[in-house]
C-alpha positions as a Markdown table, in Angstrom:
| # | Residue | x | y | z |
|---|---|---|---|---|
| 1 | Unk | 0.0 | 0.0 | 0.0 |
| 2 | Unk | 1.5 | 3.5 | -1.2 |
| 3 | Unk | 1.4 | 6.6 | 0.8 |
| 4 | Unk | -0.9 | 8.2 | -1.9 |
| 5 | Unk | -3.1 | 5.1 | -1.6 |
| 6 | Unk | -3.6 | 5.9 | 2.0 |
| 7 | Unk | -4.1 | 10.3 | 1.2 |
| 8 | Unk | -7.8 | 10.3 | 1.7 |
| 9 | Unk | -6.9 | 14.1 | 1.6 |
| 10 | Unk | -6.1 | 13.8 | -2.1 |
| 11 | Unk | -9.9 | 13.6 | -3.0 |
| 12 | Unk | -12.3 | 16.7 | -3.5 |
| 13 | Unk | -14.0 | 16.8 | 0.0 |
| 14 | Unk | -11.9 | 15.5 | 2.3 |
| 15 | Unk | -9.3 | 18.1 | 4.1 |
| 16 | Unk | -6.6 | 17.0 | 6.7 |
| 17 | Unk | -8.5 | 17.3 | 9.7 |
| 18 | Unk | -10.9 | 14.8 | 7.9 |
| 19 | Unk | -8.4 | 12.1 | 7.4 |
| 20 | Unk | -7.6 | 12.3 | 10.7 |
| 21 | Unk | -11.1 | 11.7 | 11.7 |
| 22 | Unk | -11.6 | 8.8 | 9.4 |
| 23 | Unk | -8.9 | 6.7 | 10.1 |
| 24 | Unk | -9.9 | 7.0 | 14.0 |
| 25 | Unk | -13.1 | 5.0 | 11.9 |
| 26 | Unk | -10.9 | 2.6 | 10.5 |
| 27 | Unk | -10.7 | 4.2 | 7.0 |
| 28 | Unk | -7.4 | 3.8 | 6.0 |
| 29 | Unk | -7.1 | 4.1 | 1.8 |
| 30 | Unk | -8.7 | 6.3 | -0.6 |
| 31 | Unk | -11.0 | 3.0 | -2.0 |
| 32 | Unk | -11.7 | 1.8 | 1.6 |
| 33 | Unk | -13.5 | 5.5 | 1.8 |
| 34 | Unk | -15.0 | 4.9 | -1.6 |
| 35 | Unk | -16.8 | 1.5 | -0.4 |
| 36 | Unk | -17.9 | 3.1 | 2.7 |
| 37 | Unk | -19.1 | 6.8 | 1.9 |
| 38 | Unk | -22.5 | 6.4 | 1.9 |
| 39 | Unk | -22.4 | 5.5 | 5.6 |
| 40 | Unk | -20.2 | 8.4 | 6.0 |
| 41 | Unk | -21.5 | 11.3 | 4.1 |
| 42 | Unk | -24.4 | 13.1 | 2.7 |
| 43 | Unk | -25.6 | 11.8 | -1.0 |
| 44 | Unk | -24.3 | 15.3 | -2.5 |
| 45 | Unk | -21.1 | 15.5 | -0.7 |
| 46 | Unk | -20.6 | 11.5 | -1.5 |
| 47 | Unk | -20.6 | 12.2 | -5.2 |
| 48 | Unk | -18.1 | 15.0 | -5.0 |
| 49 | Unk | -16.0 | 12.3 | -3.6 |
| 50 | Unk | -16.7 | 9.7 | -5.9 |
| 51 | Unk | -16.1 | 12.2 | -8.8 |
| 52 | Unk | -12.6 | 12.8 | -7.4 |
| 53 | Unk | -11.5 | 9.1 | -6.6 |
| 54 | Unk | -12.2 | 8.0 | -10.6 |
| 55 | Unk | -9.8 | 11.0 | -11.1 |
| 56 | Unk | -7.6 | 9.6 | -9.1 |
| 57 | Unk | -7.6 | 6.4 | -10.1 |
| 58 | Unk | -6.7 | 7.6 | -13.7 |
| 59 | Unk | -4.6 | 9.6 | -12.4 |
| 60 | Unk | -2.7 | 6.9 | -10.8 |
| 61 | Unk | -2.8 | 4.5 | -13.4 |
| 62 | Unk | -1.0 | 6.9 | -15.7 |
| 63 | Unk | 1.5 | 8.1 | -13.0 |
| 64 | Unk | 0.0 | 11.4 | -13.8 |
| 65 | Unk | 2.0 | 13.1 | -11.0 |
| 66 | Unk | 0.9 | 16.7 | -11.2 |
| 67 | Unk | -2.8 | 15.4 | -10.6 |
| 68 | Unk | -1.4 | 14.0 | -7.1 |
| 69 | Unk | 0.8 | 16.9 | -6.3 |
| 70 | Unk | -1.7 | 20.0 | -7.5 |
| 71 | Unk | -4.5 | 17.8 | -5.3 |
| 72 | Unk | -2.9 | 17.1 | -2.2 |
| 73 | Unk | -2.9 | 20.2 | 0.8 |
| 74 | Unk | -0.7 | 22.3 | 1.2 |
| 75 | Unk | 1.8 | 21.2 | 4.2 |
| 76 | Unk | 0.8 | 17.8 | 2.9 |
| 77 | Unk | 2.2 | 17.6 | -0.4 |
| 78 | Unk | 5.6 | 16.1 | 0.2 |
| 79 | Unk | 4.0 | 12.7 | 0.6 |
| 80 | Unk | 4.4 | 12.8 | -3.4 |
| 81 | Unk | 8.3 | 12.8 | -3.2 |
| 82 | Unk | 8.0 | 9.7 | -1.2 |
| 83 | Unk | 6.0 | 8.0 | -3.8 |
| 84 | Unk | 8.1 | 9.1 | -6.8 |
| 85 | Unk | 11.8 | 9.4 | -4.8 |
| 86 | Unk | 14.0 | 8.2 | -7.5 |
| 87 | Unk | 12.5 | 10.6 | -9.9 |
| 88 | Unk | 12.3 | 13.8 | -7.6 |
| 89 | Unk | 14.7 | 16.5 | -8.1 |
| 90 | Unk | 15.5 | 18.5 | -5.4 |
| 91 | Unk | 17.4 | 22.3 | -6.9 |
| 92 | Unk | 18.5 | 25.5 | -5.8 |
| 93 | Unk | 18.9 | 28.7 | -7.5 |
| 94 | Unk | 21.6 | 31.1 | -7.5 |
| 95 | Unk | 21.7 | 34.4 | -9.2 |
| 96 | Unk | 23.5 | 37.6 | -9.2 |
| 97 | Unk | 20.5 | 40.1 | -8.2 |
| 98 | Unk | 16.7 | 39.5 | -7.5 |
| 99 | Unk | 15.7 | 42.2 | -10.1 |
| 100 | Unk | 14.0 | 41.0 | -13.6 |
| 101 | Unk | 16.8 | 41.9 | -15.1 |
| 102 | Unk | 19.0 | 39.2 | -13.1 |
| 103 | Unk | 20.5 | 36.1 | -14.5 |
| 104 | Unk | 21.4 | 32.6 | -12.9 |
| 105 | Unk | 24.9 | 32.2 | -12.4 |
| 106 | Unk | 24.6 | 28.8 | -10.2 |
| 107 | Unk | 21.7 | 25.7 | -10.3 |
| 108 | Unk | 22.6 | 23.3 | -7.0 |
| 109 | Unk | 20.8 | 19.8 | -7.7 |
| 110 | Unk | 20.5 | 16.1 | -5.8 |
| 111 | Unk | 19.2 | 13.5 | -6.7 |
| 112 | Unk | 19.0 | 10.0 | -5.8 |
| 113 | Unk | 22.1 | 11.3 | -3.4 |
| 114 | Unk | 24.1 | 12.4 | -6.5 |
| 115 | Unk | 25.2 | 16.3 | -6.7 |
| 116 | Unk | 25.6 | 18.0 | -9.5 |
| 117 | Unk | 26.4 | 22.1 | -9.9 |
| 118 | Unk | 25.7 | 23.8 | -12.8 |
| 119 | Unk | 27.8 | 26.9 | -13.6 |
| 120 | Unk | 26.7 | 29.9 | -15.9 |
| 121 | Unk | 29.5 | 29.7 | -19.1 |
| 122 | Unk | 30.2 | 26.6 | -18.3 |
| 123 | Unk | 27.9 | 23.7 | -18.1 |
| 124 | Unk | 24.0 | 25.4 | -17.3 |
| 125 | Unk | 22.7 | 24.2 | -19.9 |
| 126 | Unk | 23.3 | 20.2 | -18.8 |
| 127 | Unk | 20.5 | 21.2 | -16.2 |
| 128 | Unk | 17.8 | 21.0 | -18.7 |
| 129 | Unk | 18.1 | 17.1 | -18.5 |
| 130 | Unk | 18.1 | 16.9 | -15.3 |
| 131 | Unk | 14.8 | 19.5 | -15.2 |
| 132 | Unk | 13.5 | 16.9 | -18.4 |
| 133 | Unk | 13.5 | 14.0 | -16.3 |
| 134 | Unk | 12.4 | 15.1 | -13.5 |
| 135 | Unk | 8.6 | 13.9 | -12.3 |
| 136 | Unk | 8.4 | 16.4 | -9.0 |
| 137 | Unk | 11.1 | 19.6 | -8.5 |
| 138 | Unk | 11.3 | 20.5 | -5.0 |
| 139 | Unk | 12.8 | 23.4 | -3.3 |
| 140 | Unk | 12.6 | 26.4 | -1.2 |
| 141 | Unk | 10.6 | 29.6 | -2.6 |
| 142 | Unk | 10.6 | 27.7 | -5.9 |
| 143 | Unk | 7.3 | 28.3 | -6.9 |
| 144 | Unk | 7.6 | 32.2 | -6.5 |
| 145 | Unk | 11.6 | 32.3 | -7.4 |
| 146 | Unk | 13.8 | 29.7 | -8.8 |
| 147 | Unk | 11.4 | 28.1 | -11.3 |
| 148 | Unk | 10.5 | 31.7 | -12.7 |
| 149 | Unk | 14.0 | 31.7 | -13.3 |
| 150 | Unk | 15.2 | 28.6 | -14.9 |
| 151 | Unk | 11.7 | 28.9 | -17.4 |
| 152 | Unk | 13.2 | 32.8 | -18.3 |
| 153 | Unk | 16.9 | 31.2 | -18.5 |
| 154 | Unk | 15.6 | 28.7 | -20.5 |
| 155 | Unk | 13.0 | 30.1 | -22.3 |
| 156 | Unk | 10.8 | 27.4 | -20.7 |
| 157 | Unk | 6.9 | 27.5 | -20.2 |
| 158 | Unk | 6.0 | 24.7 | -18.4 |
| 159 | Unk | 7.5 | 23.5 | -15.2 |
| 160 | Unk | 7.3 | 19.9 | -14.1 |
| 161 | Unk | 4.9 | 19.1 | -10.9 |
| 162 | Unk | 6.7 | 21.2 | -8.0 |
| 163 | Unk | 7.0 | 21.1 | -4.0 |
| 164 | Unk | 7.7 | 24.4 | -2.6 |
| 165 | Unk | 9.1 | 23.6 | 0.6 |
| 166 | Unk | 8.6 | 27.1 | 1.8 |
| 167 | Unk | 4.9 | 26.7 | 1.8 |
| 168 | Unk | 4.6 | 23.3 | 3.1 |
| 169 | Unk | 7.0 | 24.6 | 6.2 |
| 170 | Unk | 4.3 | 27.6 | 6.1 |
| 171 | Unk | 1.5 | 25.5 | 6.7 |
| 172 | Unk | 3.3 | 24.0 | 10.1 |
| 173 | Unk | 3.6 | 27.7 | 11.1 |
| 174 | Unk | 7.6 | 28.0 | 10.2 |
| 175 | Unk | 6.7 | 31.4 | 8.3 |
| 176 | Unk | 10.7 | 32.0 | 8.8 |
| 177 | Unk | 13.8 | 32.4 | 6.4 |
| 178 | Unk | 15.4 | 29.0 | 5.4 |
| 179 | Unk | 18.4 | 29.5 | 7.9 |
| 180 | Unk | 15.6 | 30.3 | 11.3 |
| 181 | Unk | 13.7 | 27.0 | 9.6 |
| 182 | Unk | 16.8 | 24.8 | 9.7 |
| 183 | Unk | 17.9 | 25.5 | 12.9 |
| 184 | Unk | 13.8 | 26.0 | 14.3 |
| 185 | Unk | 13.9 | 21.8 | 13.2 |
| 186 | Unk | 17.8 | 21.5 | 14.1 |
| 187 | Unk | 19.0 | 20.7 | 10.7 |
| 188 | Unk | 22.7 | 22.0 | 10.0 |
């Protein structure tokens, strides 16, 4: 049983504190819910359910990963790296300014433990692979800031399924800078 499998949170309906609630019922996956909603909910908001599990179940078969990560909550949302791990890519951004007008001169990647840097007039280009293959991009203000970046570096316009790490800290009330965040959780 995947993680996904057992994000009752992932369907239309069904917020965190939910979950929570459910699985003190002994609902435990997203098609235990499913067989049991219409002991659980009102016709109306059963359907709303239902509508969102087929989604999810193409969604699943197809490893349509944006569908997972765009459904799940925020604060909740790194679950999908743990499904898709070998294929997450986890980046960081450097430039020399924060204006429009700035360019990258630095892109910091792992993944699957390997680290790779990619220099400006050197090799920044090799980073479009690594952004290619990627099925989830995670990092920190990435949704606001580095991918807005990479896609005007690259003259990119789409950007794979992200995980801004800065919002899911957000959501557990660590509205900090990166630095107060890692030592807040004692990460050095």
């Amino acid at each position: 049983m995947t993680i996904l499998e057992q994000s009752l949170c992932l369907l239309n309906g069904i917020s965190p504190e939910c979950e929570v609630r459910l699985r003190h019922y002994g609902i435990l996956t997203c098609k235990q819910l499913v067989n049991d909603i219409d002991s659980l909910f009102s016709p109306a908001h059963s359907k709303k359910i239902c509508t969102s599990y087929a989604q999810y179940e193409v969604a699943s078969e197809v490893q349509l990963v944006d569908w997972m990560v765009t459904n799940l909550p925020s604060g909740h949302r790194v679950r999908a790296i743990k499904q898709f791990f070998k294929d997450v890519l986890f980046y960081d951004v450097e430039t020399n300014g924060l204006t429009k007008t700035a360019n990258i001169t630095c892109i910091s990647t792992i993944k699957n433990g390997e680290v790779k840097i990619f220099v400006r007039n050197r090799n920044l280009h090799d980073f479009l692979k690594e952004w290619q293959q990627a099925k989830i991009i995670v990092g920190f203000n990435n949704k606001s800031f580095d991918s807005h970046m990479i896609c005007k570096e690259f003259g990119l316009s789409s950007v794979p399924p992200q995980v801004d790490l800065m919002h899911e800290a957000d959501h557990y009330v660590l509205r900090k800078k990166k630095k107060k965040i890692e030592h807040l959780i004692g990460y050095k």
